[in-house]
N, C-alpha and C positions, 0 to 999 in steps of 0.2 A: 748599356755597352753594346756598341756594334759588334755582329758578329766576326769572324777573321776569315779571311780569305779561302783557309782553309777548311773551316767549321762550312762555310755554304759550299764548297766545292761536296764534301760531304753528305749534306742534305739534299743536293742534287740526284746523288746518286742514289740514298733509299726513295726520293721518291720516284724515281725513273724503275727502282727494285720494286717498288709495290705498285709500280702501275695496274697491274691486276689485280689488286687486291692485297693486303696484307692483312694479317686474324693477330700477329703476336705468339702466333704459336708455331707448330712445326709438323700439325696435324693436316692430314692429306685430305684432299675432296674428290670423290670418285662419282661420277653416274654412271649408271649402269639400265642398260633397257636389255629386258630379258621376256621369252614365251612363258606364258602362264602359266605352263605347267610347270617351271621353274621355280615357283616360288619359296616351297618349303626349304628345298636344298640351298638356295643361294642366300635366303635371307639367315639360316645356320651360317651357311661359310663368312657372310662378312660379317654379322656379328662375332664370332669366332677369331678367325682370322685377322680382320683388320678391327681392333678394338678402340684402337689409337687414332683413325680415321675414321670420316665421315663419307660413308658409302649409299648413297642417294639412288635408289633401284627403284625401276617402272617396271611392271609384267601386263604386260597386252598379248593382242594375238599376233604373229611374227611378222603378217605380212602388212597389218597397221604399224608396228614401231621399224618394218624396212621403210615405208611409207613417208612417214614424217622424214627418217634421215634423210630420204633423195628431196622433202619438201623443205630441207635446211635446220633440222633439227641435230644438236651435235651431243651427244654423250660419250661417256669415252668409250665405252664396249658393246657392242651389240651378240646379243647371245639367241640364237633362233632353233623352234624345236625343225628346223629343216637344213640342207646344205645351198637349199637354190637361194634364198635371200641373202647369205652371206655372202656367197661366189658373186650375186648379181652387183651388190653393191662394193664389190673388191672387182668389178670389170670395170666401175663407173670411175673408179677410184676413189671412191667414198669410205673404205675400210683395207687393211692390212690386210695380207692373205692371211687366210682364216683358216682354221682346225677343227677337225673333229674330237669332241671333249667326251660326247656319251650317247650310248644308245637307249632305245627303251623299246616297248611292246603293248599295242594293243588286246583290250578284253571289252567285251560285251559289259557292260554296269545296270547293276539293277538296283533298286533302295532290298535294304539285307531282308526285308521279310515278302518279299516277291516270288511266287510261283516261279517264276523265268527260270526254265534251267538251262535254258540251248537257243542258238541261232535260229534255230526253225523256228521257238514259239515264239519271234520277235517276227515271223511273216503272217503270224495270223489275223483275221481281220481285229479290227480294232483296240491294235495296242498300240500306246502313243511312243515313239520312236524320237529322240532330237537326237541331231548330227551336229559339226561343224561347216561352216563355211567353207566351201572349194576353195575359196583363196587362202584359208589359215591353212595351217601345217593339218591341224587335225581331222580337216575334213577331206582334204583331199588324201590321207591316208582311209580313211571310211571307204571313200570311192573304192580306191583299190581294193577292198575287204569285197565289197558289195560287186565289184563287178567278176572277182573270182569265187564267187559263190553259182550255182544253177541258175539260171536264167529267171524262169519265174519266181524263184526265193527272192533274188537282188533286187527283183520290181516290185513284187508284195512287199521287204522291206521300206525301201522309198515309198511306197506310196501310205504306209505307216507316221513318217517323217510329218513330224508336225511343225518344227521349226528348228533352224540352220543358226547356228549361233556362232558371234564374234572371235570366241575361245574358249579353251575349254573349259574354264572356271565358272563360264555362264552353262555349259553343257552339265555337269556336276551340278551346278544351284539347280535347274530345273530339275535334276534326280531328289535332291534332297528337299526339297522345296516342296514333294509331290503332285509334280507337274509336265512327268513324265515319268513313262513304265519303262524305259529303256534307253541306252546310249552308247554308243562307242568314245572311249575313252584311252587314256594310256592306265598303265596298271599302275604306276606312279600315283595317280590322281587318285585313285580307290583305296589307298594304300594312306595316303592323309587325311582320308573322310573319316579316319578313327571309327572304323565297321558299320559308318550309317549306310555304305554303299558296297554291293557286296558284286566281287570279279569274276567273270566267268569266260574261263583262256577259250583263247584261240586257237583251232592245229597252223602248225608252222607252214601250209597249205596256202594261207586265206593272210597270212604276216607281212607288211610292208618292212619295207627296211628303212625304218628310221633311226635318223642320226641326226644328232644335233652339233651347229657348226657355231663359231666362237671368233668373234675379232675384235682388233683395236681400231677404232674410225683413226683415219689422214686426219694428222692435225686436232687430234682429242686435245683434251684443255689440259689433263694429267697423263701425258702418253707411260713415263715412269710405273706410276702407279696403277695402269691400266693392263700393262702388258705383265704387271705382277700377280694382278686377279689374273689374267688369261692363265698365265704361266702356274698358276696352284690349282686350276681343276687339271692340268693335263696330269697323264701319268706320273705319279711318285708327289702329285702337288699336294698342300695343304688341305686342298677344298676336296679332293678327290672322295675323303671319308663321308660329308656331307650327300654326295650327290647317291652313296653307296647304302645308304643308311636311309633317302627317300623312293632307292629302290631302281634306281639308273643304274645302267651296263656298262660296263667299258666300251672304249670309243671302238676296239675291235680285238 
């Protein structure tokens, strides 16, 4: 039997409706590229949260996953441990203005059975020191640590520096890995090594002010669904306990 006129006017139109895809189901697809120190919080919040959706998250270091977006890479949220990557690619127009979601705080990290107890004994000769890359979030807050400290402290530290790492996930692995005696890190990150890595604050002196910013890319593939994850770490949002619980501040 031939179909009716109607019947294909019909089949027109689911397939014109699933031009993108269709699953059969009514379950959401979310990507999500987030800074590495993200991790533990965010992979709670969308397990958690979006149980019913498939929430597909990358953690790099901020200024590689700005990096890819401006080199055409599209996810639908971009989450950075900085405000300058967000802002930068909401001037290009590549993301939605963007939010501050959470702050956090730098400490000294040492493996937990380390003599280290202070910033000085990390200028002494020969102890091994890894940082982050100037261009990731984490390093270039070290900078600032390092260049408000006394002069020949900030230069005996660096010249301790054995090696500048992509993010901070690789910073941490050389702590635990024992392959470094020392790191600056956020307290976040110390705080999921489940006590293999043990914090030693900073005075409020020697503190950058970090903040972490939050967007939907122009044109995300799920802007709906993206601007819902945004919308649940801000204040009173769903996600907000997770980020509280990895040890991040409020946004202010």
């Amino acid at each position: 039997m031939r179909p009716t006129r109607a019947a294909a006017t019909v089949a027109i139109v689911l397939s014109a409706t699933c031009a993108g895809g269709c699953s059969g189901s009514d379950q959401g697809q979310l990507r999500v590229s987030a800074a590495a120190s993200l991790r533990p919080a965010f992979d709670d919040y969308a397990a958690n949260a979006f149980p019913d959706d498939q929430i597909q998250q990358s953690f790099a270091g901020s200024d590689q996953l700005a990096a890819q977006i401006v080199q055409g890479a599209r996810p639908d949220v971009f989450a950075s441990a900085n405000t300058q990557y967000p802002e930068e690619l909401y001037a290009r127009g590549l993301l939605e203005k963007p939010v501050v979601f959470a702050r956090n705080r730098l400490v000294l990290a040492v493996p937990a059975d380390s003599g280290i107890r202070s910033v000085a004994d990390v200028a002494e000769p020969g102890v091994s020191v890894v940082i982050g890359n100037p261009s990731v979030p984490i390093g270039a807050y070290t900078h600032k640590i390092l260049a408000r400290l006394p002069a020949s402290e900030g230069s005996a530290i660096l010249a301790n520096v054995r090696s500048q790492e992509p993010d901070v996930s690789s910073i941490v692995g050389k702590l635990t890995q024992g392959a470094a005696d020392a790191a600056f890190v956020y307290v976040t990150d110390v705080r999921a090594t489940a006590g293999s890595v043990r914090a030693i604050p900073l005075p409020d002196s020697l503190q950058p002010e970090v903040a972490y910013g939050i967007g939907v890319l122009s044109h995300a593939p799920d802007p709906e669904l993206a601007r819902r994850y945004v919308q649940g770490l801000e204040p009173g949002g769903s996600g907000v306990r997770y980020l509280r619980q990895a040890g991040f501040l409020p946004p202010g």
